[in-house]
Structures are given as structure tokens and as C-alpha cells.
C-alpha positions in Angstrom: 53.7 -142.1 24.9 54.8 -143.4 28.6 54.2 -146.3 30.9 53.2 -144.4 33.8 52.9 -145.8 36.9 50.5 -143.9 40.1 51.0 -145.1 43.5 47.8 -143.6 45.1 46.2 -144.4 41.8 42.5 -144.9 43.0 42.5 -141.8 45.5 40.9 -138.5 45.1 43.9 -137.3 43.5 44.9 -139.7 42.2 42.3 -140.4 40.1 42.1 -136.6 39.0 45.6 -136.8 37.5 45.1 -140.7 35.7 41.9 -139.2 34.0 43.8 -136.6 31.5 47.5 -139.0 31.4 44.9 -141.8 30.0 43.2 -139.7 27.8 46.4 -138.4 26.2 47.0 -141.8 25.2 49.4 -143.1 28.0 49.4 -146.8 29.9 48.7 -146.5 32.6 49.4 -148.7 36.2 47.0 -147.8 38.9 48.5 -149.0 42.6 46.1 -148.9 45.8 44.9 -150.3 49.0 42.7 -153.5 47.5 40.1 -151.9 49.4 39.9 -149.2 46.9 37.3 -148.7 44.1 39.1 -149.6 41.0 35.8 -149.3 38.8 36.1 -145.8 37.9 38.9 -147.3 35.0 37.3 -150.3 34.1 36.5 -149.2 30.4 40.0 -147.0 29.7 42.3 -148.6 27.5 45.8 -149.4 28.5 45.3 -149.2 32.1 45.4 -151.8 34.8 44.5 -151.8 38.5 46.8 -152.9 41.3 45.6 -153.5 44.1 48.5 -153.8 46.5 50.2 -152.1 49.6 53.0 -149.8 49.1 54.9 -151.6 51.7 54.9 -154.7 49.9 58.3 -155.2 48.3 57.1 -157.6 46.1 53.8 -155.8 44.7 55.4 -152.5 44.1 59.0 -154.5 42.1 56.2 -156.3 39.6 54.4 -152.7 39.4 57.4 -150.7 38.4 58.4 -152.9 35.4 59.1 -151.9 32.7 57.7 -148.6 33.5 59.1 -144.7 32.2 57.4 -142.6 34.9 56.4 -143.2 38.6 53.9 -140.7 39.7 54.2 -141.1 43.8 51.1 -139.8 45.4 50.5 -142.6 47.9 50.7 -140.8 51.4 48.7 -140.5 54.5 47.5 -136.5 54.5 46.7 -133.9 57.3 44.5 -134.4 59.2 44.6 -137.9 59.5 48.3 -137.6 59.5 48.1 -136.3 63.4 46.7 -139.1 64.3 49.1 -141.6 64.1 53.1 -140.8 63.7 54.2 -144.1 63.7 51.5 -145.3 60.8 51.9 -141.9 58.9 56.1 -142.7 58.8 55.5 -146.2 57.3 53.1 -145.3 54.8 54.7 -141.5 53.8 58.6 -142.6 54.5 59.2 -146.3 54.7 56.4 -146.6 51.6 58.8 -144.3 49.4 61.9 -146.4 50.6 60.0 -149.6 49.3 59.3 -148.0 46.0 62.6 -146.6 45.5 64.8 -150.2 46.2 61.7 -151.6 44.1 62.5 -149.5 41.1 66.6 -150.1 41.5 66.0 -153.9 41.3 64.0 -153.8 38.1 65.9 -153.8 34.5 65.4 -150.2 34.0 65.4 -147.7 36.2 62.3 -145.1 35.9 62.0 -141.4 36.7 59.9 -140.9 39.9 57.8 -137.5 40.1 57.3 -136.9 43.9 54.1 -135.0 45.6 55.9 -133.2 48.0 54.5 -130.7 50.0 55.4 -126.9 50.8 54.6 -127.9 54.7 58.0 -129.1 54.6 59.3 -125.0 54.9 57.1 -124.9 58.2 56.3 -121.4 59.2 57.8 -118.8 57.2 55.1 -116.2 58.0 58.1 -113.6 59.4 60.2 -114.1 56.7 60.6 -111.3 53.8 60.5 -112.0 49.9 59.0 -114.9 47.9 59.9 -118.7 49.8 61.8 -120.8 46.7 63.1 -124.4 46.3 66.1 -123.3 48.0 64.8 -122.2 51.2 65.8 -124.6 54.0 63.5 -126.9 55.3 62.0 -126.8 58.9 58.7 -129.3 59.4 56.3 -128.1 62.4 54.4 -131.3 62.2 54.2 -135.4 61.5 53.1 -134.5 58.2 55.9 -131.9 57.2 58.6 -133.9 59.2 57.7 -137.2 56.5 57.4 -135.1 53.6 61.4 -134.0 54.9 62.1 -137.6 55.3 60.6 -139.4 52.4 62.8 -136.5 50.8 65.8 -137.4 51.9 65.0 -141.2 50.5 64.5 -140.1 47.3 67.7 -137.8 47.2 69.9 -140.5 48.3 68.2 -143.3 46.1 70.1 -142.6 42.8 66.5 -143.0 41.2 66.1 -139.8 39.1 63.7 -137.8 40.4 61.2 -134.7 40.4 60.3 -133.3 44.0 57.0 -131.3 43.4 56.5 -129.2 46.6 53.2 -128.7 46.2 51.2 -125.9 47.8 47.9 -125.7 49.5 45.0 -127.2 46.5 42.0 -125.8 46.1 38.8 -127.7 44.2 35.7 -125.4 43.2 33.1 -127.5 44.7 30.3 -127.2 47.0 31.6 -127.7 50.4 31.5 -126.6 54.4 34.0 -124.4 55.4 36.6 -125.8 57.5 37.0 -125.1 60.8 39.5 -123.3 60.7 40.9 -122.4 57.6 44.7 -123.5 57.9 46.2 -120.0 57.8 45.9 -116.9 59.7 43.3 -113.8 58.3 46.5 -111.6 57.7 48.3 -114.4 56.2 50.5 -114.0 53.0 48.8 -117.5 50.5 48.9 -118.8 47.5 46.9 -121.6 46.8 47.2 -123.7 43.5 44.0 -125.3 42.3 43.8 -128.9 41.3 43.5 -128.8 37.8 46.6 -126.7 37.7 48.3 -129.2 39.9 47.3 -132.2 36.9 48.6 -130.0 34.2 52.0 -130.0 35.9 52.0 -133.5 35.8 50.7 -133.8 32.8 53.8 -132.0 31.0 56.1 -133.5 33.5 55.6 -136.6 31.8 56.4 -135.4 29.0 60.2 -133.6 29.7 63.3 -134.6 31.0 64.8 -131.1 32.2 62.7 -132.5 35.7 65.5 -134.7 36.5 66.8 -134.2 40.1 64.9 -131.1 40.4 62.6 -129.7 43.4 60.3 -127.2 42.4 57.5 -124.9 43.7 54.3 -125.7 42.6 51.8 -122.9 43.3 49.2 -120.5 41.7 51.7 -117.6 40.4 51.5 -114.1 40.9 47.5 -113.9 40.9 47.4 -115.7 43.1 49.5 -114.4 46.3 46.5 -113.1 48.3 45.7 -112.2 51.9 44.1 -115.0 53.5 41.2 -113.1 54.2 40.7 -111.5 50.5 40.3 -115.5 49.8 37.9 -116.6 52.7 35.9 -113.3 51.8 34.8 -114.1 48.3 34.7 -118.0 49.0 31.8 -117.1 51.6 30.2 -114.2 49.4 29.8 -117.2 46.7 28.6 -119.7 49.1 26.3 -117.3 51.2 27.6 -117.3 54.4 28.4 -114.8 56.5 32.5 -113.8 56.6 31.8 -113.0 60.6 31.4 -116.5 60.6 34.6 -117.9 59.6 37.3 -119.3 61.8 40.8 -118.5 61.1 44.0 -120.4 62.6 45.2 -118.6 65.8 48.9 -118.9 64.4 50.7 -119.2 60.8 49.7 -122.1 58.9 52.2 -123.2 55.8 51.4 -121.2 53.2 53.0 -118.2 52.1 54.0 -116.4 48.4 56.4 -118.3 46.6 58.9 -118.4 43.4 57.8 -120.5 40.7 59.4 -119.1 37.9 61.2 -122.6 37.4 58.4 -124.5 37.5 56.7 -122.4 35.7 59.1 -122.1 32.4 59.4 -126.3 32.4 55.9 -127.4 33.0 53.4 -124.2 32.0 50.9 -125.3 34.5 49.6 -121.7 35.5 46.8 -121.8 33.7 44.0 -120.8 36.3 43.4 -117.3 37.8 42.2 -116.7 40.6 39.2 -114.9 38.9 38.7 -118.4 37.1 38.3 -120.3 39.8 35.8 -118.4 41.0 33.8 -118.3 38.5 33.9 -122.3 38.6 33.2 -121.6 42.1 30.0 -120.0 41.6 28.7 -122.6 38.7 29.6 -125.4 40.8 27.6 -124.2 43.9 24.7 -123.2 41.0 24.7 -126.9 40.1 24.4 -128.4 43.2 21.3 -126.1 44.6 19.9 -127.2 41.3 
């Protein structure tokens, strides 16, 4: 078992991935804004709560002790990331420089697993053939151009690392459609969904072929759909009308990718497309219940 420490720990996300680590009888570190809710892990067993900033040099070094894994989630996300350039490069950028001079000071040096992004390829919407680790990077936005950044950080850290470029999550839950959907109607995706995205991390922890390694994290082969062929069972399950969804007027990130790599080391692809669905369609049961 590993001491595993999640920046981002009390978050949506990362919540979702502390759940299954804990359960499979890791320790666990949990660092957040003290803000946060903490309660959700007050009865697991070897797990602490940090409240803390990941700007504070002194916070995060006492955090990393002693620790095997860092699972770096912390970041400010799209849309909110717009917003603000300057706050989304401290926390995304100058947040992952903290962490990685904190973990260099300590006794022992751990192996960071990074939540990239696949915004960091930009629009690849002309380009032929499946997008893979390899393919250069060209940010179109604040968020993309941090992902790039806090990137380059971690490259040039010497910390070992795992860059997981993660692509576009999606959660079978009862919810509005947004407005837009962040791709085009003819649009080349492939979405992941989140429990696929915790079993990736789940095994990571658990390998050290990771090390130095940037991989594609995306749904597989099933998965690379039209954006349209998605939008138009998501509405048929949730009862609204396709006329009535609102499709980007240009290319969003997404596109089909190559994650044979990732695939062979962590054996994450475990939903299909029809699966998720069908977790669709209970979920939205359960809530008009």
C-alpha cells in the first residue's frame, strides 16, 4: 500500500478518486482550500485532511512527507478559468512549481501523477489520423496555455512524473445541457467518463512503468463518436428535444485519440459507451423518482 497524497483532495474530483484509493487500503493526505468540506472522510481510516493553499510553501513541504505518490488535481478549471488569467496562472502554474520545490526539499522524493488536460493540443479538428502524446502542443486558451506551462514545470523539475492528458469527462447524472456543448455537431470526440478516469489512477498508483511518461487518457475506440451521435442520445434519455441543443460555432478540443499506451499500463477502459448510457438512463430514473 502507498502514502498518497491529493492536492485538490476535497473537490468534486477529487473526492471521486480518494473514495476507491482509501478503500483499497491506501493513506491517504487530502490538501484543500480550508474553506472546503473535509467531512465527507471524517470516518475513513488512514486519511487526514489538510486544509492549506497550494501556494504555501510551507503547507504543501509538511504535506509531501514521507509520501510515495502525489496525485495533483488542484487547478482552476474552464470556465472559471476565463475569468481571471493572472489567478488561473498562480493557482494551475505557480501552484505546481510550489509543489514540485516542496517535494525536492523533503527526504524522499515522490512520484507526482499530473491531471493534465488534452486542451493543451488546441484545435486539431483539420488534422487527419488519431492525436497521440506526441503531437505538439498548441493552447487556444488561459486554460490550455497553463496546462502547457505547469507542464513544462514538471518536466524540468527532476521529480518523476506521470502527465495524464486527460480528455473531455463525462458523469451520468441528471443535469441541464450546457449551452453550448464545447464541440462542434460534426465534430470528431471522445469523451472518457469519470469512473474510467479513477481507475486509471487507481492502477497508476500501483506501477512504476508511469515514470516520465505523458499519456492519453480517453474512452478507446467506442468511444470516438460524432458530436452529434452523442448530444442525440443524451437528449433522447433526458427528453428534450435535439432541435434544441446548442453546438459551439467552431472546433472545441476534443478529437479521436491513441491510447494504446495508456491503455496496456493502466487498463482503465472499462466503460462503453452503451454503459454509460444505461447509467444515464437509471440516474435520470432516480431523480424523477
Amino acid at each position: 500500500m502507498a502514502d498518497i497524497l491529493i492536492t485538490g483532495g476535497a473537490g468534486n474530483f477529487g473526492r471521486t478518486v480518494a473514495q476507491p484509493l482509501q478503500a483499497a487500503g491506501h493513506s491517504l493526505r487530502l490538501l484543500d482550500l480550508p474553506v472546503c468540506d473535509f467531512s465527507f472522510c471524517d470516518r475513513w481510516k488512514n486519511t487526514r485532511a489538510i486544509p492549506g493553499d497550494i501556494l504555501d510553501f510551507s503547507c504543501i513541504k509538511e504535506a509531501v512527507e514521507g509520501v510515495d505518490w502525489v496525485l495533483h488535481l488542484a487547478a482552476i478549471l474552464p470556465p472559471f478559468s476565463e475569468e481571471d488569467k493572472d489567478r488561473t496562472f498562480r493557482v494551475n502554474v505557480d501552484g505546481t512549481r510550489v509543489l514540485m520545490e516542496a517535494c525536492q526539499a523533503g527526504d524522499a522524493t515522490p512520484q507526482i501523477a499530473f491531471a493534465s488536460s488534452i486542451s493543451v493540443y488546441g484545435d486539431t479538428s483539420g488534422e487527419e489520423g488519431l492525436i497521440d502524446a506526441r503531437h505538439p502542443v498548441n493552447p487556444n486558451d488561459w486554460y490550455a496555455e497553463s496546462k502547457v506551462a505547469a507542464e513544462k514545470v514538471l518536466e524540468e523539475s527532476g521529480v518523476p512524473f506521470a502527465n495524464l492528458r486527460i480528455s473531455g469527462i463525462v458523469i451520468p447524472a441528471f443535469l441541464d445541457p450546457p449551452e453550448p456543448w464545447s464541440f462542434q455537431a460534426d465534430q470528431k470526440i471522445e469523451l472518457i467518463t469519470l469512473s474510467d478516469v479513477v481507475t486509471s489512477m487507481l492502477n497508476l498508483v500501483n506501477i512504476r512503468e508511469t515514470v516520465n511518461k505523458t499519456l492519453v487518457i480517453a474512452g478507446g475506440r467506442d468511444w470516438q463518436i460524432r458530436g452529434a451521435d452523442y448530444v442525440r442520445r443524451w437528449a433522447e434519455i433526458m427528453e428534450i428535444p435535439f432541435a434544441e441543443m446548442m453546438f459551439m460555432d467552431h472546433p472545441g478540443w476534443l478529437n479521436w485519440y491513441d491510447t494504446a499506451e495508456s491503455q496496456a499500463l493502466l487498463n482503465y477502459q472499462k466503460t462503453t459507451r452503451d454503459d454509460f448510457f444505461n447509467q444515464l438512463v437509471t440516474a435520470v430514473e432516480e431523480a424523477l423518482m
